[in-house]
ChimeraX commands (.cxc) that place a marker at each C-alpha (Angstrom):
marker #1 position 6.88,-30.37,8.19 radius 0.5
marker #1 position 9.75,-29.08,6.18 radius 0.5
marker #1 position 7.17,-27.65,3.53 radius 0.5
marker #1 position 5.29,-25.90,6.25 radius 0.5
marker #1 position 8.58,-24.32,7.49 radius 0.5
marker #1 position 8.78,-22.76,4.17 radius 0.5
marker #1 position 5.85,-21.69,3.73 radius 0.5
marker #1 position 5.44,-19.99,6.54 radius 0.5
marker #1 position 8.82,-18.20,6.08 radius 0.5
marker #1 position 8.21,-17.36,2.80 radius 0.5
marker #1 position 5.13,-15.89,3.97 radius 0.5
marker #1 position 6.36,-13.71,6.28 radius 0.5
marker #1 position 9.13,-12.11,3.78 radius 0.5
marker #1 position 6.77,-11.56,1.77 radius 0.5
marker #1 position 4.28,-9.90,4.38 radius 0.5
marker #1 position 7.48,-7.80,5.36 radius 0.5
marker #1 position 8.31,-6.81,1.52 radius 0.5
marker #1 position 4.99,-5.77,1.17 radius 0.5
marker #1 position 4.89,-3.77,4.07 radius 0.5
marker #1 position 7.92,-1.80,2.82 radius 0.5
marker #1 position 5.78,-1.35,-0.43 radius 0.5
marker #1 position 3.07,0.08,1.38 radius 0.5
marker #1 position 5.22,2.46,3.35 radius 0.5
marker #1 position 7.35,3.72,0.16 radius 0.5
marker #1 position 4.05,4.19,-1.55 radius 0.5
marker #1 position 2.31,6.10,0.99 radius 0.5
marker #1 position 5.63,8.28,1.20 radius 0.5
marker #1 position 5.17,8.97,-2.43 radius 0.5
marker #1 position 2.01,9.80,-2.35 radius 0.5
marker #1 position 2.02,12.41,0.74 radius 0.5
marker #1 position 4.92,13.72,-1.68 radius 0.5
marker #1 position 2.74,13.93,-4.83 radius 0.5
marker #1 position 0.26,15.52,-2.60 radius 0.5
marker #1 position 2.81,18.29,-1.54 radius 0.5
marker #1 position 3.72,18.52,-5.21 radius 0.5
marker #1 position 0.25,19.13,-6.11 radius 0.5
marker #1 position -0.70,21.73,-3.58 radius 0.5
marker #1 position 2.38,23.73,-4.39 radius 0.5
marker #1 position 1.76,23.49,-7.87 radius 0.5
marker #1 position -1.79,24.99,-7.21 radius 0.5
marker #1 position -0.10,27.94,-4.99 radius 0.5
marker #1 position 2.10,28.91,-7.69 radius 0.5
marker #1 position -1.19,28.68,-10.58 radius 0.5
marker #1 position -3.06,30.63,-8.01 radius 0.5
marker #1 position -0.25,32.97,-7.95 radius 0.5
marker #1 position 0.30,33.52,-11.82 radius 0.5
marker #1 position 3.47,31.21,-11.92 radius 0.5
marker #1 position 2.40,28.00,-13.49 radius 0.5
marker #1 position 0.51,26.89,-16.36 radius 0.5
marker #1 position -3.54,24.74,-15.75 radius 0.5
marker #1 position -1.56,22.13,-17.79 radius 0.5
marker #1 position 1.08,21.36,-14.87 radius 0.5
marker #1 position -1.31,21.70,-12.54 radius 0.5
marker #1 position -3.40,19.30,-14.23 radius 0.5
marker #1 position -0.26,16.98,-14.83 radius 0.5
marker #1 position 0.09,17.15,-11.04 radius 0.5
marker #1 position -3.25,15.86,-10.29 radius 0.5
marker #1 position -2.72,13.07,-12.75 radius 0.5
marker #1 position 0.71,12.15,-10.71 radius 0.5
marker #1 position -1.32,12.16,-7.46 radius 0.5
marker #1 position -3.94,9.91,-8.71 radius 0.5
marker #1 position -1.47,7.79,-9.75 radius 0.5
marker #1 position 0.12,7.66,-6.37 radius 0.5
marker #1 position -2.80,6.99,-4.74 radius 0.5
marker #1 position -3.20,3.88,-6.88 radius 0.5
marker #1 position 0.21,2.42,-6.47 radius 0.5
marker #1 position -0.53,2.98,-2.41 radius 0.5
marker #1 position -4.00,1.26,-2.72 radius 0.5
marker #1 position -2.40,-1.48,-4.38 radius 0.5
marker #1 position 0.07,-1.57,-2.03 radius 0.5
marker #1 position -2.39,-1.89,0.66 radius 0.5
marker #1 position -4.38,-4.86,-0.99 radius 0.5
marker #1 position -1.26,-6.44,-1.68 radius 0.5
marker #1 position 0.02,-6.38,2.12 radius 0.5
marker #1 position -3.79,-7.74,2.91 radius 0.5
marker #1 position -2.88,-10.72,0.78 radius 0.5
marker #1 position 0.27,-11.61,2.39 radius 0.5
marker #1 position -1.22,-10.99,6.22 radius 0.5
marker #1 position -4.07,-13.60,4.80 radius 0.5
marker #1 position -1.23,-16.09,3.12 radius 0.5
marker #1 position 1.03,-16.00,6.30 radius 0.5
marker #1 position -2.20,-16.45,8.44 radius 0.5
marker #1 position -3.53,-19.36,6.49 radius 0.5
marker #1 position 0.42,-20.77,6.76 radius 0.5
marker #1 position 0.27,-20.73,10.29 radius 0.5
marker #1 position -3.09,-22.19,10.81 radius 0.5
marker #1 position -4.19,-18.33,12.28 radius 0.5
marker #1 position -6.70,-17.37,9.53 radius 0.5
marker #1 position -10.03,-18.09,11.91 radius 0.5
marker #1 position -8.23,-16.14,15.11 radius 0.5
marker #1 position -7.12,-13.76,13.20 radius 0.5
marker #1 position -10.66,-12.87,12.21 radius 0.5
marker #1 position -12.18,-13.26,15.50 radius 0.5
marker #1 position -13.70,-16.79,14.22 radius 0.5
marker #1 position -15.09,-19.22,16.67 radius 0.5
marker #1 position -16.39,-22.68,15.92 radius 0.5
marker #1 position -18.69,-24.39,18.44 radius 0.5
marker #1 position -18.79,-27.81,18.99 radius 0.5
marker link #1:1,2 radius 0.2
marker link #1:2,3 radius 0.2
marker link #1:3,4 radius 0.2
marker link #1:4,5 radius 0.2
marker link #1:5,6 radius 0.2
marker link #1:6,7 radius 0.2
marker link #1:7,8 radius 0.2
marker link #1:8,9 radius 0.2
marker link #1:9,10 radius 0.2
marker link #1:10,11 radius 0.2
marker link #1:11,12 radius 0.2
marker link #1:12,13 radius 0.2
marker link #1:13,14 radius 0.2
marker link #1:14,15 radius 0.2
marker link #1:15,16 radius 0.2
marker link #1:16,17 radius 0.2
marker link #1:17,18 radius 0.2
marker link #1:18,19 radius 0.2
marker link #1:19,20 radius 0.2
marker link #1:20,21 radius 0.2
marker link #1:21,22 radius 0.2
marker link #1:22,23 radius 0.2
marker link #1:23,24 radius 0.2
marker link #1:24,25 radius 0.2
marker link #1:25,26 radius 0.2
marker link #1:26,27 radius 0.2
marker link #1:27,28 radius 0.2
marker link #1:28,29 radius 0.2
marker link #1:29,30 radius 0.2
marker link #1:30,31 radius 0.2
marker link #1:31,32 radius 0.2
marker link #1:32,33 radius 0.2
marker link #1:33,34 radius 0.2
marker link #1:34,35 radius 0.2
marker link #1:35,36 radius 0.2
marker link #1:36,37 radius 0.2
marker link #1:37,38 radius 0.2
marker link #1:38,39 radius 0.2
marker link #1:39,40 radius 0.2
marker link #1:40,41 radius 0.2
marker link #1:41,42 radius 0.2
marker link #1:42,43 radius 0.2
marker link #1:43,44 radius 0.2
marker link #1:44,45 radius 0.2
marker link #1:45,46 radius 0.2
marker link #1:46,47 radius 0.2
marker link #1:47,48 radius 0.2
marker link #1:48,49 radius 0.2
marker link #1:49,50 radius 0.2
marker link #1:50,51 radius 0.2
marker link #1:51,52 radius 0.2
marker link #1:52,53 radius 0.2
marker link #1:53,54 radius 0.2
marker link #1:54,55 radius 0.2
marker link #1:55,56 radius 0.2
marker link #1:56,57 radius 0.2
marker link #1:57,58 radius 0.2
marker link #1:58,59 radius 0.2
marker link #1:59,60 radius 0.2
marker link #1:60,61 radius 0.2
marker link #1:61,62 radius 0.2
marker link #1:62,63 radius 0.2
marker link #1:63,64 radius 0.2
marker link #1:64,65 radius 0.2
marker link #1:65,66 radius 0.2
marker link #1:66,67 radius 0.2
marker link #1:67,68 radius 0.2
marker link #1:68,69 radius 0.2
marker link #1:69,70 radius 0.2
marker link #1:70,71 radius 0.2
marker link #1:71,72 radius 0.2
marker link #1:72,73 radius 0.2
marker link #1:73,74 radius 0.2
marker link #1:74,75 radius 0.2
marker link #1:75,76 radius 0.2
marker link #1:76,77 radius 0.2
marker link #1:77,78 radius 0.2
marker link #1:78,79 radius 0.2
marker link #1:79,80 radius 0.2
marker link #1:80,81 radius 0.2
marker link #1:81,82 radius 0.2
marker link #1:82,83 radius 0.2
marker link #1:83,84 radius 0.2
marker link #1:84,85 radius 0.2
marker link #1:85,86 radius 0.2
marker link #1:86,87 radius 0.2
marker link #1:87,88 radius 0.2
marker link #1:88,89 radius 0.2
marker link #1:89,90 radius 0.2
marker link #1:90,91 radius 0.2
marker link #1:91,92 radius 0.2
marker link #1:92,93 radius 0.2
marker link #1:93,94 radius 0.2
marker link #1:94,95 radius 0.2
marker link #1:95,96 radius 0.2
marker link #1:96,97 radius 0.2
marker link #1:97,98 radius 0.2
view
């Protein structure tokens, strides 16, 4: 009983830490984004070279990656603190008949 205590509070930290995660990463991605569009303006404009423009993109796509990651990762702790409390089925609109 003690063990399941654990477990299940262990698997809500970690759902909450990876929430965080997810929200920092999306933050730095709709930041890349801005980054990246202003970086075009100013190319567009004569002010900046294809190379930081292209440097930009890179940064984006690597944003998006950390947030998509970020996103699996909270996916796996819902599913570990739903397994922990005996909520995986319900939690997936499961029904077992007898």
């Amino acid at each position: 009983e003690e063990n399941v205590e654990s477990d299940v509070r262990n698997a809500l930290q970690a759902m909450r830490s990876a929430q965080y995660a997810l929200t920092a990463a999306t933050q730095a991605r709709v930041a890349a984004e801005e980054i990246y569009a202003s970086e075009e303006r100013q190319f567009r404009g004569g002010l900046t070279t294809y190379y930081l423009v292209l440097q930009r993109q890179t940064e984006l796509a690597a944003a998006r990656g950390r947030e998509v990651q970020a996103r699996t990762n909270l996916n796996k702790a819902i599913s570990t603190f739903n397994r922990s409390t005996g909520r995986t089925l319900t939690a997936n609109n499961v029904e077992v008949s007898k």
